[in-house]
TORKOL-4160 file (C-alpha; in steps of 0.2 Angstrom, whole numbers, padded with zeros to 4 digits, m for minus):
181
<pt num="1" X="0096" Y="m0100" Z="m0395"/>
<pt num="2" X="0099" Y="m0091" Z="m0379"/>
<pt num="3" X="0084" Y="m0087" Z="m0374"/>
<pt num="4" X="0071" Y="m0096" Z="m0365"/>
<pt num="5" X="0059" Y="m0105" Z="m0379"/>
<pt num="6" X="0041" Y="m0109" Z="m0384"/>
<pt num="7" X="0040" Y="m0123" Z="m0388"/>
<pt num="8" X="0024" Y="m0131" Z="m0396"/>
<pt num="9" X="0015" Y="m0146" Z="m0394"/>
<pt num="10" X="0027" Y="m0158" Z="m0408"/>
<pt num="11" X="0041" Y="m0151" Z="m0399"/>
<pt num="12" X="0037" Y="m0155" Z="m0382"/>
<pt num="13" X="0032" Y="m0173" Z="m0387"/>
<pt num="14" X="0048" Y="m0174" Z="m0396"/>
<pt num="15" X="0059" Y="m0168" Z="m0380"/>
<pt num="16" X="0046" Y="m0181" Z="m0368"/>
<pt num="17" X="0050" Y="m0194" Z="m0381"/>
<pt num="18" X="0067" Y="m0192" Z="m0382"/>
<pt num="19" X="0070" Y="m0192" Z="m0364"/>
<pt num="20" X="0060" Y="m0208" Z="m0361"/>
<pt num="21" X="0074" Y="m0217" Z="m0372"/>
<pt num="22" X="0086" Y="m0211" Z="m0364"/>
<pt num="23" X="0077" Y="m0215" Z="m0347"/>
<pt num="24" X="0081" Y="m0235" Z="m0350"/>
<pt num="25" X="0100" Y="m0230" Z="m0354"/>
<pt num="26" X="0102" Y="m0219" Z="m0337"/>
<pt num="27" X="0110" Y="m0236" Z="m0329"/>
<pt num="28" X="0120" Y="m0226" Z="m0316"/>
<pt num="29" X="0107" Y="m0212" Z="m0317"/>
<pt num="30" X="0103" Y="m0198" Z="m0325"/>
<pt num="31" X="0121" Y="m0188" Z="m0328"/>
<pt num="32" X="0126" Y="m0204" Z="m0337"/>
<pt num="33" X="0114" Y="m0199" Z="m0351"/>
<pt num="34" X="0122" Y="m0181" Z="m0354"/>
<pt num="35" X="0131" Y="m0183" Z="m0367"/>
<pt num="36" X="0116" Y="m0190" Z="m0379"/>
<pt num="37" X="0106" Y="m0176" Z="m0370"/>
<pt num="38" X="0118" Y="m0161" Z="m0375"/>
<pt num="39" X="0119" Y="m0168" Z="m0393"/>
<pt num="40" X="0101" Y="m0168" Z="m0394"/>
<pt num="41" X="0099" Y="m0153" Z="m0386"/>
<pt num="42" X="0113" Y="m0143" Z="m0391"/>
<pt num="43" X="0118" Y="m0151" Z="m0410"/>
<pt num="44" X="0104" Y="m0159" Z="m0418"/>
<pt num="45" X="0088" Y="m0146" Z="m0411"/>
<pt num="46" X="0098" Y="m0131" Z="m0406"/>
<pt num="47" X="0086" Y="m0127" Z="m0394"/>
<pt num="48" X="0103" Y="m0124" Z="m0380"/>
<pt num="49" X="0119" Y="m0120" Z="m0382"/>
<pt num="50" X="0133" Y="m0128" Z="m0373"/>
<pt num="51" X="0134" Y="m0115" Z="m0363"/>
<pt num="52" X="0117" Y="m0117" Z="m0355"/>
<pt num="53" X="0118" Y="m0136" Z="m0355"/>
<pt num="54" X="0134" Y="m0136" Z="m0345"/>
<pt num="55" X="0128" Y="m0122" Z="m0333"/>
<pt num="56" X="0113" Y="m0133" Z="m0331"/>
<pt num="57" X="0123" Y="m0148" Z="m0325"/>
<pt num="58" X="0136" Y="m0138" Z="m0316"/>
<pt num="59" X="0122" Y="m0129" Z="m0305"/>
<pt num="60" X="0111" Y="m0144" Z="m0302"/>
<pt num="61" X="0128" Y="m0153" Z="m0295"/>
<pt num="62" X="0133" Y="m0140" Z="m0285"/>
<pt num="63" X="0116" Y="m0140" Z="m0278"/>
<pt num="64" X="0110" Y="m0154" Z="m0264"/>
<pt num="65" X="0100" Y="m0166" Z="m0270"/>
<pt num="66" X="0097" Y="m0179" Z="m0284"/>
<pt num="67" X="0110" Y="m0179" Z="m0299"/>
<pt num="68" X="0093" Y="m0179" Z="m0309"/>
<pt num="69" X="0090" Y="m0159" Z="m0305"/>
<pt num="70" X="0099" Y="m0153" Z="m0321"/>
<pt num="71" X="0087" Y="m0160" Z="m0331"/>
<pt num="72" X="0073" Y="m0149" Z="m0324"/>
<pt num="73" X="0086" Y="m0135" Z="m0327"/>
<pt num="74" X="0089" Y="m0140" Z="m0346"/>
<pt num="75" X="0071" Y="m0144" Z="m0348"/>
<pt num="76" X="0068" Y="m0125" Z="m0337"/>
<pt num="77" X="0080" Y="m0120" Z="m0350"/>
<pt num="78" X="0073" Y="m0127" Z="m0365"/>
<pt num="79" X="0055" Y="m0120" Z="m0364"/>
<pt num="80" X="0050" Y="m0114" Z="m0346"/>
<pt num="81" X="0037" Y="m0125" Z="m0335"/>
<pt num="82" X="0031" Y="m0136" Z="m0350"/>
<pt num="83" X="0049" Y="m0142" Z="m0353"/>
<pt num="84" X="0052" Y="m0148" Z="m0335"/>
<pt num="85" X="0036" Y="m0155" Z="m0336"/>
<pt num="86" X="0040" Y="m0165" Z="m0352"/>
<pt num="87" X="0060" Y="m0167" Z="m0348"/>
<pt num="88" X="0055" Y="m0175" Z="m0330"/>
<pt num="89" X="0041" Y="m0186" Z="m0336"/>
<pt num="90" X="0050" Y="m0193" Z="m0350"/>
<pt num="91" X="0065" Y="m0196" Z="m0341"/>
<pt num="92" X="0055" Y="m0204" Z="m0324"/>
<pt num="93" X="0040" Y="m0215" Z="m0331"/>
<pt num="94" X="0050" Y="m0227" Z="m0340"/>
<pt num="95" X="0065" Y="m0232" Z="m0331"/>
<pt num="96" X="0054" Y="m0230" Z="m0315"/>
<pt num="97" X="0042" Y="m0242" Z="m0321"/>
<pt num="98" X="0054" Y="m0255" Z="m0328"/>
<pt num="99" X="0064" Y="m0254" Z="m0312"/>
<pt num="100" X="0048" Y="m0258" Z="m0301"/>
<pt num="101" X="0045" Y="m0272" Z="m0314"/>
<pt num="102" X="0065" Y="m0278" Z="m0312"/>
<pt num="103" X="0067" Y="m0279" Z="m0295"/>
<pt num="104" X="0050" Y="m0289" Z="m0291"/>
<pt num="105" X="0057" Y="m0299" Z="m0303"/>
<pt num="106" X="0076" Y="m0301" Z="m0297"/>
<pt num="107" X="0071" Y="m0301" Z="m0279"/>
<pt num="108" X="0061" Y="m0318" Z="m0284"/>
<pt num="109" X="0075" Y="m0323" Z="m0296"/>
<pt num="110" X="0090" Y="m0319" Z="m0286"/>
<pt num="111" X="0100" Y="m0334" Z="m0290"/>
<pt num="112" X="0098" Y="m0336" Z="m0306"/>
<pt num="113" X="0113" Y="m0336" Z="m0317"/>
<pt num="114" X="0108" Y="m0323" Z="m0330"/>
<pt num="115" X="0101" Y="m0310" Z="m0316"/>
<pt num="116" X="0120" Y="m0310" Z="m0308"/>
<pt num="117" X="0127" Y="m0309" Z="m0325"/>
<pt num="118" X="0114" Y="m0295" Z="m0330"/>
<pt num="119" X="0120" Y="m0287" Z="m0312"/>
<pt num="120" X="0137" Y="m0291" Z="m0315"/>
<pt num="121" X="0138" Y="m0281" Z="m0331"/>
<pt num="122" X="0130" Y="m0265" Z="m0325"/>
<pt num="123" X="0145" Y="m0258" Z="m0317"/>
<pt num="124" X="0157" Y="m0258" Z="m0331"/>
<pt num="125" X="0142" Y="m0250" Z="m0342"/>
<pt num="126" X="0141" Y="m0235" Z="m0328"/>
<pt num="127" X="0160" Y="m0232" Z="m0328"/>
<pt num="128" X="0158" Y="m0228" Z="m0347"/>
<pt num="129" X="0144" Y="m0218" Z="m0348"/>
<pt num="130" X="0150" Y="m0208" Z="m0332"/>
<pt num="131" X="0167" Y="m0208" Z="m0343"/>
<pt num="132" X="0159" Y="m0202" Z="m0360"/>
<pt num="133" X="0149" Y="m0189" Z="m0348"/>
<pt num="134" X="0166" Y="m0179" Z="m0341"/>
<pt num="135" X="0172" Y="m0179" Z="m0359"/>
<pt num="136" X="0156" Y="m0168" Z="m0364"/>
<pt num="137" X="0156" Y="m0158" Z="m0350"/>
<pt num="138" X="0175" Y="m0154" Z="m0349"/>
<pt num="139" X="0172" Y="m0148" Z="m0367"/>
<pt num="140" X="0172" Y="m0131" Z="m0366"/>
<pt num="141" X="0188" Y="m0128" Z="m0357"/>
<pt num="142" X="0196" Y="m0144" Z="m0366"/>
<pt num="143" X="0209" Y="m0132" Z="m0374"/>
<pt num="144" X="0215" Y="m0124" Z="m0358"/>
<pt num="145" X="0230" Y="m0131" Z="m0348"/>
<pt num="146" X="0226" Y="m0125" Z="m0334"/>
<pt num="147" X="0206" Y="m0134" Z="m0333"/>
<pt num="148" X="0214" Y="m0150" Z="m0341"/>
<pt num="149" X="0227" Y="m0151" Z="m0326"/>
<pt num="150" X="0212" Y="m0146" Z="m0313"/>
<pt num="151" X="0204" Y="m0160" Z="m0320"/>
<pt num="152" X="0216" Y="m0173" Z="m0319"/>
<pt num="153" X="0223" Y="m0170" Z="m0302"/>
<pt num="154" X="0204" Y="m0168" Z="m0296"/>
<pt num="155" X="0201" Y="m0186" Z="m0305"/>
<pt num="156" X="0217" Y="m0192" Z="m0296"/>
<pt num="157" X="0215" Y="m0186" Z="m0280"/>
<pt num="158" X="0198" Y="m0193" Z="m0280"/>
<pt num="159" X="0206" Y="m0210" Z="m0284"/>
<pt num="160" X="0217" Y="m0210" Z="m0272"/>
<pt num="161" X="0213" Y="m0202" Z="m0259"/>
<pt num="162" X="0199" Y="m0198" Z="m0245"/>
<pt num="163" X="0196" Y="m0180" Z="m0250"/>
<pt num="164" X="0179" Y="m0175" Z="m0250"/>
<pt num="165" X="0174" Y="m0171" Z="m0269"/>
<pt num="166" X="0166" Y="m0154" Z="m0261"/>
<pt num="167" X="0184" Y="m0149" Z="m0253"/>
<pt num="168" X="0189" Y="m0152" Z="m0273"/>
<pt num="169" X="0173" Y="m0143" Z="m0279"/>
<pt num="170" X="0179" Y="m0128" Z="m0269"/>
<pt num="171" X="0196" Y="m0129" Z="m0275"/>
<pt num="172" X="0190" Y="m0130" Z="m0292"/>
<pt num="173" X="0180" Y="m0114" Z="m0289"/>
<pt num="174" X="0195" Y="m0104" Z="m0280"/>
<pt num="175" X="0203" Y="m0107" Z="m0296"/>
<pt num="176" X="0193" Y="m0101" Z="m0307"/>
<pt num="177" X="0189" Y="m0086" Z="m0296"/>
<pt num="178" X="0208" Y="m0082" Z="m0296"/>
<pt num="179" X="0209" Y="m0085" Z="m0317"/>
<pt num="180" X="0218" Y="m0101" Z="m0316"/>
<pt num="181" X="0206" Y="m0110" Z="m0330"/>
């Protein structure tokens, strides 16, 4: 659907339910849960359309602030102030709460073998989910040569060199203004 949603009760819970499972996955925070969020969203409910969802994120980034602002957008998106309401909730209460209750518990527990390892682990789990996040969100203009070879130099340059991602941001923009993706 395209237009703006109203969603009852059953629904709401589903999308609040649905966001607090994916609220202990959002190791890396909440962009890292994109792609389960679009597939919900988009594929399974057809409540977006990757159109919207992809704005959604794409406006949020561009805006200051937390990388969590595109899911009041997608919840905005999906059915007005009650989404946002059951988008944000479901996506804060549970990792919010299990984080309070981890790092009481690691800052008394620091040392421990298993905390490390648990620690340890984390980083290589953010680098996928970031990973499987750029593949959704590059999906739209995967066919064109031009966006494909945008995104590969902005991913190398980002790599390897100092550039600020908002100079490659606005580079990314110029382009598309002059019809270059």
């Amino acid at each position: 659907m395209t237009a703006l949603q109203s969603l009852g009760t059953p629904e709401l819970l589903a999308l609040c339910g649905h966001f607090m499972v994916l609220s202990l996955l959002s190791v890396g925070g909440a962009i890292t849960t994109a792609p389960d969020m679009q597939r919900w969203l988009v594929a399974e409910r057809g409540w977006l359309t990757d159109t919207q969802f992809t704005d959604a994120v794409a406006i949020a980034q561009a805006a200051p602030g937390p990388n969590l602002l595109f899911v009041v957008l997608v919840g905005w998106s999906t059915a007005g102030p009650a989404g946002v309401l059951a988008a944000m909730s479901g996506l804060l209460l549970p990792s919010s709460l299990l984080a309070l209750a981890a790092g009481r518990y690691g800052r008394r527990n620091a040392q421990a073998l298993w905390v490390r390892a648990f620690t340890a682990g984390l980083a290589p789990l953010t680098v996928g989910l970031l990973l499987s996040t750029g593949w959704i969100l590059t999906a739209p203009v995967r066919s064109n040569l031009g966006a494909g070879l945008l995104v590969v130099a902005t991913a190398a340059l980002s790599l390897r060199t100092r550039i600020g991602p908002l100079w490659l941001i606005g580079a990314g923009a110029l382009a598309g203004v002059f019809g270059l993706v």
